[in-house]
N, C-alpha and C positions, 0 to 999 in steps of 0.2 A: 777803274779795273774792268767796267766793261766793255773796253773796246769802243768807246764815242772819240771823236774827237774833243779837244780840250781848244776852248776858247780864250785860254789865257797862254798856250806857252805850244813854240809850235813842237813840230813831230821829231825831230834831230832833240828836243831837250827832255820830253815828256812823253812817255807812251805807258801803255796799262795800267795808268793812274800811279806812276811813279818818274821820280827823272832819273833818263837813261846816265846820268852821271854826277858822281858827287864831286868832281871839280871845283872848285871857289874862282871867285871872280877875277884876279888876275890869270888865271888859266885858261879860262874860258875865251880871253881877250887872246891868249898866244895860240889856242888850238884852230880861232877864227881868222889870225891874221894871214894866213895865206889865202883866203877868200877874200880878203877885201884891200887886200897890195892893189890891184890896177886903180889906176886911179887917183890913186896918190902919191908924190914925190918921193916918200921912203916911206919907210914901214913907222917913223917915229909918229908921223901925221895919220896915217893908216890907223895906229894903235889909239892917240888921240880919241879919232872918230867912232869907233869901235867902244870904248869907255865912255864916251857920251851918247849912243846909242843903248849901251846896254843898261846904264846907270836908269833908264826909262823902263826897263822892264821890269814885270814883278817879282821876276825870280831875283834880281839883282839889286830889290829896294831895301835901304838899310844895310846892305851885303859887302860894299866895297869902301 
């Protein structure tokens, strides 16, 4: 809450010592997948990637 940055969670999830959103983990996977379409064949590989990236993070350990 004041105002440092947070080394655990970037600035889109977490700001003034709270997260900017209480979305659960598959949500979080649909709100991101238009950011991470290029690149992948369709969105089901897309999504894939996306749940094994996020399953690494702390906000999403034990979560999904």
């Amino acid at each position: 809450t004041d105002g440092s940055r947070s080394g655990e969670y970037c600035s889109y999830c977490f700001a003034d010592g709270n997260f900017t959103s209480q979305m659960n983990f598959e949500q979080a996977v649909e709100v991101n997948l238009p950011f991470w379409r290029e690149g992948f064949d369709n969105d089901d590989d897309a999504r894939q990637k996306i749940r094994e990236v996020f399953s690494q993070l702390k906000r999403w350990q034990n979560q999904n």
